[in-house]
C-alpha positions in Angstrom: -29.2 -2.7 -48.9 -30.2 -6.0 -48.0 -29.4 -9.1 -49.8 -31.7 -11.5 -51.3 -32.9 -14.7 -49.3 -30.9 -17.6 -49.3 -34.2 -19.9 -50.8 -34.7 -18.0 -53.6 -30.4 -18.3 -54.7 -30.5 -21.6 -54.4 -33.3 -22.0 -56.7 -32.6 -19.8 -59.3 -29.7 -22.0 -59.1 -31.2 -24.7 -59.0 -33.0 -24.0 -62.4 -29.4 -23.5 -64.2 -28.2 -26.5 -63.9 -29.2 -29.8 -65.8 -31.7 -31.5 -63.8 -30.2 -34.8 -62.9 -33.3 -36.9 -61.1 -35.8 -39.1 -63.0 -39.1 -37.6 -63.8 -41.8 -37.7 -61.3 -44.3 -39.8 -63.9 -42.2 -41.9 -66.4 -43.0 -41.0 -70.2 -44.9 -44.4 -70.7 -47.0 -43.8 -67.7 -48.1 -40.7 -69.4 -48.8 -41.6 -72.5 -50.0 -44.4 -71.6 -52.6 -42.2 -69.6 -53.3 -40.2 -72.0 -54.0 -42.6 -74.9 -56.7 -44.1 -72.7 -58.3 -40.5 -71.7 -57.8 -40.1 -75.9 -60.0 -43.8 -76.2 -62.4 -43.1 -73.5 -63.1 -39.5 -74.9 -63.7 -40.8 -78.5 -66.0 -43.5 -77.2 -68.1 -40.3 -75.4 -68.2 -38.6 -78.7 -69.6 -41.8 -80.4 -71.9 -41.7 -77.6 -72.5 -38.5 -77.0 -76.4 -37.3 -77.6 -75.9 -33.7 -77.6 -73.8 -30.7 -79.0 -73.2 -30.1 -75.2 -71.8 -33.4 -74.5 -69.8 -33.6 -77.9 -68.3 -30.6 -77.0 -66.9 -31.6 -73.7 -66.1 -34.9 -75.1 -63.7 -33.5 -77.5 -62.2 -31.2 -75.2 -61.2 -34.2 -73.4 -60.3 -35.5 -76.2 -57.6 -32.5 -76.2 -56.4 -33.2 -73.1 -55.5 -36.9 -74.0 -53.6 -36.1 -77.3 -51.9 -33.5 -75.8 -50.4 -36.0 -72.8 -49.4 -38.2 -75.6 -47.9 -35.8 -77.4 -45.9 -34.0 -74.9 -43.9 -37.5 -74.7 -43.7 -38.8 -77.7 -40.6 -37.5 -78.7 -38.8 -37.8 -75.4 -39.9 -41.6 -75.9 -37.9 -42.1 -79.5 -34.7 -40.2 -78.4 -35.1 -42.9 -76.1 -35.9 -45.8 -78.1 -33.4 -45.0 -80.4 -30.7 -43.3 -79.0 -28.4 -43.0 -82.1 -28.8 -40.5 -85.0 -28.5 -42.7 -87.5 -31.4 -45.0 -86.1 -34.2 -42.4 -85.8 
C-alpha cells in the first residue's frame, strides 16, 4: 500500500482551514467591474440593431450583474459590521 503524496495532504488541508489572506481582487474592484460591464452592455442593447446583437448584449449584461452580485453582500457585512446596523 502506498501512501498518498505529500501535495495533495497539504491541500486537502489546506481547504479545511479558514483562509486567512486577502482576496486576490478586492470586492470594490469587482463590482466596480462589473457595474461598468452592466453600463456598457445596457448601452449595446440600446444600440443594438439586431436580435443577434441584443442577444449577446444581454448575455453580457449577465455577466456584469452577476460580478456585482457575487459581492454585494460580502460588501455590507463589511460596511456595517454589527447586527444591529444592517
Amino acid at each position: 500500500m502506498s501512501s498518498p503524496p505529500a501535495r495533495s495532504l497539504i491541500c486537502t488541508r489546506r481547504r479545511e482551514e479558514p483562509d486567512d489572506r486577502p482576496d486576490h481582487l478586492p470586492g470594490r474592484c469587482v463590482f466596480l467591474t462589473g457595474l461598468g460591464v452592466f453600463t456598457l452592455a445596457s448601452l449595446a442593447c440600446g444600440l443594438a440593431q439586431s436580435q443577434e446583437a441584443l442577444v449577446v448584449a444581454r448575455i453580457v449584461q449577465g455577466i456584469g450583474g452577476a460580478m456585482t452580485s457575487a459581492v454585494i453582500l460580502g460588501m455590507i457585512v463589511t460596511m456595517f459590521p454589527s447586527p444591529a446596523s444592517r
